[in-house]
C-alpha positions as CSV (number, residue, x, y, z in Angstrom):
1,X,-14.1,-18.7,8.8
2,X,-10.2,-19.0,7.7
3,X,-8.5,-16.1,7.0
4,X,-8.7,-16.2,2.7
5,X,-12.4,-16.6,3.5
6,X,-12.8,-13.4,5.6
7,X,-11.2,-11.5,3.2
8,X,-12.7,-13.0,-0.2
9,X,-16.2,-12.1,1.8
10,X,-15.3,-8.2,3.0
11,X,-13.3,-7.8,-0.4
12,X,-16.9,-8.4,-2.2
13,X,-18.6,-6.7,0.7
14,X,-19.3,-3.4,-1.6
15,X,-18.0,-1.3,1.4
16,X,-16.0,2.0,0.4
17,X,-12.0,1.4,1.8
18,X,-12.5,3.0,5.2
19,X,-15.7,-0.3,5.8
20,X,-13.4,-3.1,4.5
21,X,-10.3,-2.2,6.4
22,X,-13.0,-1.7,10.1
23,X,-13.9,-4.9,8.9
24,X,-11.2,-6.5,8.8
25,X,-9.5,-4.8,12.0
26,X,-13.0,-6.2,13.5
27,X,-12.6,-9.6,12.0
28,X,-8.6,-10.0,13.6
29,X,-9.1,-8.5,16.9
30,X,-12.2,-10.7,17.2
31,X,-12.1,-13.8,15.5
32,X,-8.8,-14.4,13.1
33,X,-5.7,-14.0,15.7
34,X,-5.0,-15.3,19.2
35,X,-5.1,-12.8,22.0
36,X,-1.9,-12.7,22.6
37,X,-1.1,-11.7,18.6
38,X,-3.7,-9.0,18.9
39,X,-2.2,-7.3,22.0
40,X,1.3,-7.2,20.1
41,X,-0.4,-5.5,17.1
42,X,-2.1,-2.9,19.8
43,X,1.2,-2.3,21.5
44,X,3.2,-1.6,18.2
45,X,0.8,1.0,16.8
46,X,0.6,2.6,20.2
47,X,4.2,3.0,19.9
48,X,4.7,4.0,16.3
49,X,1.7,6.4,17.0
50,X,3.9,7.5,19.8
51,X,6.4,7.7,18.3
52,X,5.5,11.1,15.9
53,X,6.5,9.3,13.3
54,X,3.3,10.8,11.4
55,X,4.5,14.4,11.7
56,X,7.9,13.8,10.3
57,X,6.1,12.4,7.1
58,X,6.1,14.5,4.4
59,X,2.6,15.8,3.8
60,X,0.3,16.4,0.3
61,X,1.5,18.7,-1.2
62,X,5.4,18.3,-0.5
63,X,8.3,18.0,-2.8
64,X,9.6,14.7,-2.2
65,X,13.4,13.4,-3.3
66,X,13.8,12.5,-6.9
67,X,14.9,8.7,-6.9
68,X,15.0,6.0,-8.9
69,X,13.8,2.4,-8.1
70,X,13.5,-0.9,-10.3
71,X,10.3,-1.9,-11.7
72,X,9.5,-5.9,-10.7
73,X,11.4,-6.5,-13.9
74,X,14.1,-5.0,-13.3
75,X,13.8,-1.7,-15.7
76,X,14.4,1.9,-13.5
77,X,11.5,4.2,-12.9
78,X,12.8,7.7,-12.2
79,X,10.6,10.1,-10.7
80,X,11.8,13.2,-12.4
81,X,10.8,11.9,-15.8
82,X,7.6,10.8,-14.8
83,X,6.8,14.3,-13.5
84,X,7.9,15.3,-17.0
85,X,4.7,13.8,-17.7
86,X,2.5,15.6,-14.8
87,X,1.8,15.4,-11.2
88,X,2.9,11.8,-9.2
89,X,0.8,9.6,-7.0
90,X,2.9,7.9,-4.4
91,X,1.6,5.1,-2.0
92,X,4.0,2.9,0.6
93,X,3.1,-1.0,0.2
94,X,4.4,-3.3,3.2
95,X,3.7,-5.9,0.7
96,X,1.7,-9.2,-0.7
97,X,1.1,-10.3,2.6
98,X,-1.0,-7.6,4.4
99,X,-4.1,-7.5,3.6
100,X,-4.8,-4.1,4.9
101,X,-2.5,-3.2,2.2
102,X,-4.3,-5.5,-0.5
103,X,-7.8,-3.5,-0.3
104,X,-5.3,-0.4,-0.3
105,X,-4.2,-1.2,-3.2
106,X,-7.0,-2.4,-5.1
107,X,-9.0,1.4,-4.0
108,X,-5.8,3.2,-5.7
109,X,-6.6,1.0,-8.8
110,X,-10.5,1.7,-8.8
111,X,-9.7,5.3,-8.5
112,X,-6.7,4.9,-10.8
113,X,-8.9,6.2,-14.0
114,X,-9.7,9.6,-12.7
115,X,-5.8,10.0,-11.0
116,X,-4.7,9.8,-14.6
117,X,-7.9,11.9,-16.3
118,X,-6.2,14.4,-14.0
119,X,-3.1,14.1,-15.4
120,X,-1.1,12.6,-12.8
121,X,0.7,9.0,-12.5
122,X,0.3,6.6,-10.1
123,X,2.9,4.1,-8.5
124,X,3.5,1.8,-5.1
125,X,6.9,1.6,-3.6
126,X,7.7,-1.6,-1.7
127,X,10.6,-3.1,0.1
128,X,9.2,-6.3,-0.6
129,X,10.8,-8.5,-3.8
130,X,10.0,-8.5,-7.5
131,X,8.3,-11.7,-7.7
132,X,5.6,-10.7,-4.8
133,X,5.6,-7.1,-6.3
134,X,4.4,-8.8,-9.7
135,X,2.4,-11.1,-7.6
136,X,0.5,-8.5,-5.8
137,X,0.0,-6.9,-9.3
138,X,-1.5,-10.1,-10.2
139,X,-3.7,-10.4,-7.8
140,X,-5.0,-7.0,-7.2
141,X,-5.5,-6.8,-11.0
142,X,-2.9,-3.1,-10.6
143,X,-2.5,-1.2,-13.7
144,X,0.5,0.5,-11.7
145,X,3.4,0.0,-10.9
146,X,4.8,-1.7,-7.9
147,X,8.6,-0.1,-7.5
148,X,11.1,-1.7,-5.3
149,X,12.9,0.3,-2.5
150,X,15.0,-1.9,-1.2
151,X,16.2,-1.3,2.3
152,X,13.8,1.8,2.3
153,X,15.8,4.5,1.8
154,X,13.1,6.4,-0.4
155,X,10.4,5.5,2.5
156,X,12.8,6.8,5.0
């Protein structure tokens, strides 16, 4: 089964977020990517996990800096005006082509209706470029926004 296959299949699977991405961690180790890609991808999480990257993250809850990124066409999005409007949903995309992303991406938007019932606002931030940041809009079918932070100084 080819990579677009595998993913149509789990995508349609009906699992919750945590099933599809096992499933598709399953699917590369096992059956999608050459040993020798798969023991890269082991070794760089191991690192990053080592790392501690994950406790110098800011945590639920925290203030995070007030920025201002583009929109994929070009229009700024500033933070502190959209907390004018109530709390704000952040989520880091690597971009259009990872698919662990993708299903990310498309969960945020299935529970996108009861973030904003709540009264909060929801938006990515990518380094990736405009036209795959209105492409991944596309085709995860966002109702968000996908803002650009290019060179990462906002995910830094």
């Amino acid at each position: 089964m080819t990579l677009q296959q595998t993913l149509a299949t789990i995508a349609k699977s009906g699992l919750p977020l945590q099933g599809k991405l096992d499933a598709l961690k399953y699917e590369f180790d096992n059956n999608l990517a050459p040993p020798a890609a798969v023991e890269v991808l082991h070794r760089s999480t191991d690192e990053l996990i080592a790392s501690g990257a994950q406790d110098r993250a800011l945590k639920v809850g925290s203030i995070a800096p007030e920025f201002t990124l583009p929109d994929p066409d070009g229009n700024p999005v500033s933070s502190k005006v959209l907390l004018e409007y109530g709390p704000l949903v952040v989520t880091f995309y690597r971009g259009a082509w990872c698919p662990f992303c993708n299903f990310d991406l498309s969960a945020l938007e299935e529970a996108r209706s009861e973030i904003e019932a709540r009264g909060a606002t929801l938006v990515a931030i990518s380094q990736q470029t405009a036209p795959n940041s209105r492409k991944s809009q596309r085709q995860n079918g966002l109702g968000f926004p996908i803002l650009g932070d290019h060179g990462g100084e906002i995910a830094a």
